[in-house]
N, C-alpha and C positions, 0 to 999 in steps of 0.2 A: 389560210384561204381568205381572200378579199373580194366581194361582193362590190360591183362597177356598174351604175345607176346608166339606164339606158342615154343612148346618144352624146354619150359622154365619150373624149379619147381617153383610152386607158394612162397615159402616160400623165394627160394632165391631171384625172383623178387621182391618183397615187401624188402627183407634185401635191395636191391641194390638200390634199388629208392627211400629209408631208411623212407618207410611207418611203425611205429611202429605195432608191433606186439608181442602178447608172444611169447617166445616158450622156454618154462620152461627147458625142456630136449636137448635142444641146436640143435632140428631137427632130433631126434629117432624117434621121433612116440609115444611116451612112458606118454608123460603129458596131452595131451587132450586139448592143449590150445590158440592153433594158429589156429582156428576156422574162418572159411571164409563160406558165404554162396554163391554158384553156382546158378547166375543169369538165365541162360538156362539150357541144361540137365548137373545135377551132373554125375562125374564121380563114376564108380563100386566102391563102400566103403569098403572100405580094414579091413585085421583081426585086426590092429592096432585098427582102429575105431568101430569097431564094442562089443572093450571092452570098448574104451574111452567115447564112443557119446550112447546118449538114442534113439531109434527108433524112438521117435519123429524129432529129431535134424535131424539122416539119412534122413527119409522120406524128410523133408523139406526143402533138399541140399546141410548141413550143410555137410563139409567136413574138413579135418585136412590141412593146406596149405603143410606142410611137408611131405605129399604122393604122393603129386598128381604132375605128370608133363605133361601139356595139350601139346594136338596133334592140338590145331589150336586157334586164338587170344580167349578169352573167359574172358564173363564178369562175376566179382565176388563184393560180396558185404562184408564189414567188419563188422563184429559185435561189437556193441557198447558195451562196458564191463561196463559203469557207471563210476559216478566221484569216483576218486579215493582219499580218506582223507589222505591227504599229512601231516604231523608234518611239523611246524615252528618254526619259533624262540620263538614265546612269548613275542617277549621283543618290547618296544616302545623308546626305548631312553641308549644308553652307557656313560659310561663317559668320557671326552676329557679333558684332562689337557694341550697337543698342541694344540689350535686353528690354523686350515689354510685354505686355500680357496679348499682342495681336495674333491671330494665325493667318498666314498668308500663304494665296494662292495664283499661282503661278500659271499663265494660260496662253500655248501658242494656237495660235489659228493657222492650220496651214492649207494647201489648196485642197489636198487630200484628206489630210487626216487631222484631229484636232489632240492636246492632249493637257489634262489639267495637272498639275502638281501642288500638292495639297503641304505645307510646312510650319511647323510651331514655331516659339518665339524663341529657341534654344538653334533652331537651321537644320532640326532633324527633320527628317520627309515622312512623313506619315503616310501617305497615300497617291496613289498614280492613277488618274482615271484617262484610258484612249476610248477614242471613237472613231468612225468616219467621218469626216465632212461632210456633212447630208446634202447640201448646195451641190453637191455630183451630182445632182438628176436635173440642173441645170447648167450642165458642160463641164468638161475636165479641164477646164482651165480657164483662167481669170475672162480671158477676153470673150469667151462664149459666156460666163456668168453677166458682163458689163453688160453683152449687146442685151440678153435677157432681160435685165433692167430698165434699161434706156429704151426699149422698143417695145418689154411687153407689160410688165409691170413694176413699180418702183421699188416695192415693199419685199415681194415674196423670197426671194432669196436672200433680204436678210432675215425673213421669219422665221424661217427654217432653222437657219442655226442658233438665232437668238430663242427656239422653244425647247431647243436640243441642250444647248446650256442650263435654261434656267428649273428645267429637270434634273441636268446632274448637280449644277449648285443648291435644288432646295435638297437633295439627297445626302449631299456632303454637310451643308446645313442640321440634316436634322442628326447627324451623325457627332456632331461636339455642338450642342443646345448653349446656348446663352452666353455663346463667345461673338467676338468682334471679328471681321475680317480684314485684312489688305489683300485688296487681289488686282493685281497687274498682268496685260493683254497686250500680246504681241502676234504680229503676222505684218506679211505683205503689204502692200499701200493698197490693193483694191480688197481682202481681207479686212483691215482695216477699218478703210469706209466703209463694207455689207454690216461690219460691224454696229458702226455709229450710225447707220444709214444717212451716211454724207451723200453728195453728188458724187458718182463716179466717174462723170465724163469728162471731169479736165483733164482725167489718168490719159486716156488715148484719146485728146484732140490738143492740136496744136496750139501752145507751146508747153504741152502736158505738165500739169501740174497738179498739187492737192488740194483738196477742201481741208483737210485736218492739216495743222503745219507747225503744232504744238502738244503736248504734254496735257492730256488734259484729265482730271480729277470729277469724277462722281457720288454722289451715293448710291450706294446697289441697288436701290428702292427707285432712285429714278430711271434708269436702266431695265429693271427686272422688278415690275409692281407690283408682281405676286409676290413676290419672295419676302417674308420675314427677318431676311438674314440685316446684322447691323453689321455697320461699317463700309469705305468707298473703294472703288474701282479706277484704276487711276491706268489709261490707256496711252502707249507711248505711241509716238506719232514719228512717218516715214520723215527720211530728209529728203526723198523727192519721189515723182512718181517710179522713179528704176531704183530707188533705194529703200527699203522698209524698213521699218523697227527691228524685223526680224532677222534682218542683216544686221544693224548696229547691237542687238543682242545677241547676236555672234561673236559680234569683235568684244562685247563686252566680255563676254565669257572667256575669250582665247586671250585676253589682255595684250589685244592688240595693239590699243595706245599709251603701251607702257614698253614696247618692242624696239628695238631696231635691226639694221638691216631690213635686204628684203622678202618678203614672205607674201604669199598669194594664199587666199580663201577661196573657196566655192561651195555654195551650198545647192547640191543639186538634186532636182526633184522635177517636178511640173513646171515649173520657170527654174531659170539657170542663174543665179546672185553670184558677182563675181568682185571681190576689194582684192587690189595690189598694194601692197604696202612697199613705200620707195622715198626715204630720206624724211618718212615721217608722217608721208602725206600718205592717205588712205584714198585711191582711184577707185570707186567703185561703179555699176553697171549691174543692169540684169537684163536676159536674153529671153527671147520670145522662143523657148525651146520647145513650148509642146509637153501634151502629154507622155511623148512616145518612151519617155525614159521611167513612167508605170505604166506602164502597158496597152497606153491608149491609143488612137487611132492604128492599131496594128490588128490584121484579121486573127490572132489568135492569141492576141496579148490580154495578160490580166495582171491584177496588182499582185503582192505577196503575200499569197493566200497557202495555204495546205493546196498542197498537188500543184501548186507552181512548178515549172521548168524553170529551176535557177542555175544551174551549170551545165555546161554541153564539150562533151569531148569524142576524141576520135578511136573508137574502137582496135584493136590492134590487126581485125580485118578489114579493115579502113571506115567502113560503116557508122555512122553518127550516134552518138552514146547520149545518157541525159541524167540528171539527177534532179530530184525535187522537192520542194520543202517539207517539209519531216515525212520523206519518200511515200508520201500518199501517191494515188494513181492520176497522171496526169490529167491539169483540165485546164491547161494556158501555158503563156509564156510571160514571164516576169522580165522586166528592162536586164536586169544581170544578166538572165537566161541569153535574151536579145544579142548583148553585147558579146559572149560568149560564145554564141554560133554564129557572129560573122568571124568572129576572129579567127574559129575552126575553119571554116568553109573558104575566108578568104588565099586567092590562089590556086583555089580549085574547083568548086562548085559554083562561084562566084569568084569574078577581077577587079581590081580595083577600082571600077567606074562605078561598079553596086549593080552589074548585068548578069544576072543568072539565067544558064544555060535551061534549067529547067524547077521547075518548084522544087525546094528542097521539104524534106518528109523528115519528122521525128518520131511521129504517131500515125499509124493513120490517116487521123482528123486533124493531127496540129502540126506544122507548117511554115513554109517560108512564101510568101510572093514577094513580084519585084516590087509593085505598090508598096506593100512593108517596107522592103528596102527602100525607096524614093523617100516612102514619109520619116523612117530612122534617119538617110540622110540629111534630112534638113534638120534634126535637132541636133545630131551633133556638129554638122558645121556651124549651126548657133553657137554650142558653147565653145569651139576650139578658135572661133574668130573672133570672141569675147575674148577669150585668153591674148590672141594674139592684140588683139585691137589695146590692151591695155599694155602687152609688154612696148608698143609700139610709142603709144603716149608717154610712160614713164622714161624710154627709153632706158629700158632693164632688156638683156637676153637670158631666155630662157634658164639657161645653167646659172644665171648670178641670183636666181632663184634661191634662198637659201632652206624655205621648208615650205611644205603644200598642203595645203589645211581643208581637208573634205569633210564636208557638213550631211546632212541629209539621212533619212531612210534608206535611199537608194545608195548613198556613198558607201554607209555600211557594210553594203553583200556584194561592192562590185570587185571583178579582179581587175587590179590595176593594170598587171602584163598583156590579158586583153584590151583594154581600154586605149592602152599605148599601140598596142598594136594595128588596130583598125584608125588611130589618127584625130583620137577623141584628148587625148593628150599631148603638147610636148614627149619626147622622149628624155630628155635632160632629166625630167621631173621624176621620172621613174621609183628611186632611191628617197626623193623629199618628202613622201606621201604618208602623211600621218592621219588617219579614221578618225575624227572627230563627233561623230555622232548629232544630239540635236542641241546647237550649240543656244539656239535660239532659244529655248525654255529655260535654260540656267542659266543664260544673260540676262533673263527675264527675273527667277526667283533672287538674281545677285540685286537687281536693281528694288527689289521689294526691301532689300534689307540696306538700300545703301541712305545717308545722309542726305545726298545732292546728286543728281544724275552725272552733275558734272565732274566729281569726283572721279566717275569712270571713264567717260570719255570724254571727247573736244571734237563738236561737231562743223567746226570752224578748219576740220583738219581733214573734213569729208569733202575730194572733188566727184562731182556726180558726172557720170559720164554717159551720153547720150550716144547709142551706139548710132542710129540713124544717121547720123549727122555725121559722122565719119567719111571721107571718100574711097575709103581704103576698103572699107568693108563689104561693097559686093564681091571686089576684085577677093578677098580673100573670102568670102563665104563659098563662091566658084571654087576654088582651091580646097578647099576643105570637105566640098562635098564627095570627094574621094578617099576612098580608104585606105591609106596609107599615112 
C-alpha cells in the first residue's frame, strides 16, 4: 500500500519516489497500464478508462494512476502484474586466456528489462541478477523515454535506473567483500546515454548522431558514489544512433567478424536491430518497431508474465484455443501470443489487409480489436521492411541467406511458422532460423575478458544504415502492412 500526498498525480508520485510502474504511453491515458487500485473511495473514472478498464476493474477501484490527481493524502494499492520471464545469458562459463584476480560483471541495459552477470577470474558465472527496467513508467520505448527527457526533465529517468543499479551492485558488492571489479555496460544508443546521462537529442534530430562515440573507462565510485565497491566501469559505446553496443555485442558473441558468407541477425524486442552480413561487410539498421512485440500499445497486451497468453490454436470445433505461461489463469496477451492468433485467424476472422469482421474473443475480457491490429501492423512492417531494405542494399535475395540469427526475449518464444505466416518474415528464411537468445550480455561478458576490443571485432566493417533515408521504404512498408 502507498500513501499519495494530496494534490499530487498519482502517476508522477510513484515516478518521483521511483515506485516502478508501467505506463506504456508515457502518461496519455491511452495504454491502460499504470493500474492502481483505490484503497477508500475511487475517484469518478474518466472517458480514458472507461475505454481502457473492464467494468469489473471500475467497480472494484481500479483506476489509471495517470488521471487521477487526489484532493487529499489517499491510500492506493499496486497491482501485482506476475513474474515477469526475463532472457539470460545461458551461459555457465567463458573463456579466459588472462588469468587475474578481477571479478567481472557483465550488464545489458535493455528497454525492458535489465540483466546483470556476475563472473570470476576462471569465466565461471557465479550469478545472474534480472530485473525490469524501471525507466517503463516513463514509456515503453526509447522515444517516449527521450521526449520525457528533453521536454520534461533531464535527470529523472536516468535516476531511476542509475538507483536500481547501484542497489543491486552494492548487494552483489557486499556478497564477495574486498574484491576488485571489471564491470562492462551494454544497451541501445539511447540506453546508453540515460545511462551516462549524455545528451539524447542528437539520437532523433537530424543528422542523428551520439554524444558518446567511444569506449569509455570509469571508476565505480565516480559513477556510483555511494558505492564502496573498488575497481572501473568501462561502457562500450553505439557505432551510431540505429547501431548500439548491444548490437555489436551480438556480432561479438555470434563471431560474426570471423564468418563468411551471408547471414542476417535480428535482435527483436521493443526496437527491431537488424546486421546483414554480405562479403564481409556487416549492414546494419534498427527499426522504430514499437512496443507492440511485448505487449505494448495493444488493449489487452502484456509482457511475459505468469498467465500470459503465449500460444493460440484452433480448437477441433473450430473455436479459438489458448495456452499460457506456466498455464496460470489468464491475464494478457504476450507478442508470441499476438503473433499466434493472427496467424490462426488469418483467412477467417480476419483478411489479409488486418480487417476484422468482428472483435475476436479468447476470454471474456481479453480480445482482439482492429486498433490492435492497426498498431501490430505497423511493427511488423517496420521490421520486415528492415529486412527487406537491407537485402535490397547488399543486393543479397532472401534464399542466399545462409543462416538467421534471432536475438531477443521475444525471439526465444516465438513460433517461426507463424511469424512466416502472417509476413513478419521472408519465407525462404524458414529452415535458417537459429534461437539465439541474449546475444548481447555475452558479447558483453566476452569483451570483459578480451585483450583489445579490436581483437573481436572491426568497426571499420560496420555500414550503418539509415532506414529513413531509403526511397524505397514507404513503398515497401505499404506492402508489408499486410499479412501475407
Amino acid at each position: 500500500m502507498r500513501i499519495i500526498k494530496k494534490d499530487r498525480n498519482v502517476l508522477d508520485f510513484l515516478r518521483e519516489n521511483k515506485v516502478p510502474i508501467d505506463a506504456v504511453c508515457n502518461g496519455k491515458g491511452t495504454c491502460g497500464r499504470c493500474k492502481v487500485k483505490f484503497i477508500d473511495a475511487a475517484p469518478t473514472s474518466t472517458s480514458e478508462e472507461k475505454e481502457t478498464l473492464t467494468v469489473a476493474e471500475i467497480d472494484a477501484g481500479i483506476r489509471l494512476a495517470c488521471r487521477h490527481t487526489v484532493a487529499q493524502d489517499t491510500a492506493i494499492q499496486l497491482l501485482d502484474e506476475g513474474e515477469y520471464t526475463i532472457l539470460g545469458s545461458s551461459s555457465t562459463h567463458f573463456h579466459v586466456e588472462h588469468k587475474d584476480d578481477l571479478l567481472r560483471i557483465a550488464i545489458d541495459i535493455g528497454t525492458t528489462t535489465v540483466v546483470l552477470l556476475v563472473i570470476d577470474s576462471d569465466g565461471k558465472v557465479l550469478d545472474e541478477i534480472r530485473f525490469l527496467n524501471p525507466q517503463r513508467s516513463y514509456g515503453a520505448d526509447v522515444l517516449s523515454r527521450i521526449q520525457y527527457t528533453l521536454e520534461t526533465d533531464p535527470n529523472k529517468v536516468s535516476d531511476v535506473l542509475l538507483a536500481q543499479l547501484s542497489k543491486t551492485l552494492s548487494r552483489i558488492s557486499l556478497s564477495y567483500p574486498k574484491r576488485t571489479f571489471r564491470i562492462g555496460v551494454t544497451g541501445n544508443p539511447t540506453m546508453t546515454h540515460l545511462f551516462m546521462r549524455a545528451d539524447v537529442g542528437p539520437i532523433i534530430h537530424i543528422p542523428y548522431s551520439c554524444a558518446i562515440k567511444l569506449t569509455q573507462t570509469f571508476l565505480i565510485s565516480n559513477l556510483f558514489p555511494t558505492l564502496t565497491m573498488l575497481g572501473e566501469i568501462v561502457v562500450y559505446p553505439p557505432i551510431s544512433a540505429y547501431v548500439g553496443a548491444d548490437i555489436v555485442c551480438g556480432l561479438i558473441d555470434l563471431d560474426f567478424f570471423f564468418r563468411t558468407g551471408n547471414h542476417l541477425f535480428l535482435d527483436l524486442g521493443t526496437n527491431g536491430e537488424l546486421v546483414l552480413l554480405k562479403d564481409g561487410i556487416a549492414y546494419a539498421t534498427s527499426t522504430a518497431a514499437g512496443p507492440a512485440f511485448e505487449g505494448g500499445n495493444l488493449s489487452c497486451g502484456c509482457g511475459s508474465v505468469d498467465g500470459a497468453i503465449s500460444d493460440v490454436f484452433r480448437n477441433r470445433d473450430g473455436t479459438l484455443g489458448y495456452a499460457t505461461i506456466h498455464d496460470m489463469d489468464p491475464v494478457g496477451i504476450c507478442g508470441s501470443g499476438y503473433i499466434d492468433l493472427f496467424s490462426v485467424i488469418l483467412g477467417k476472422e480476419m483478411d489479409e489487409a488486418g480487417y476484422l469482421e468482428a472483435q475476436v474473443e479468447l476470454t471474456p475480457i481479453l480480445g482482439l480489436t482492429q486498433l490492435d491490429v492497426r498498431n501490430f501492423q505497423l511493427a511488423k512492417s517496420a521490421i520486415r521492411s528492415g529486412i527487406e531494405i537491407l537485402l535490397k542494399m547488399s543486393d543479397t535475395k532472401p534464399e542466399e541467406i545462409e543462416r538467421f540469427d534471432l536475438a531477443g526475449g521475444f525471439g526465444s518464444a516465438l513460433s517461426i511458422d507463424a511469424a512466416i505466416k502472417i509476413g513478419l518474415f521472408p519465407g525462404e528464411l524458414k529452415h535458417k532460423v537459429h534461437i539465439v537468445g541474449n546475444t548481447a550480455l555475452r558479447g558483453a561478458a566476452k569483451l570483459l575478458f578480451a585483450a583489445s576490443e579490436t581483437t573481436l571485432f572491426d568497426p571499420t566493417r560496420i555500414v550503418s544504415v539509415e532506414l529513413a533515408s531509403d526511397p524505397a521504404l514507404m513503398e515497401l512498408f505499404t506492402e508489408y502492412l499486410y499479412f501475407n
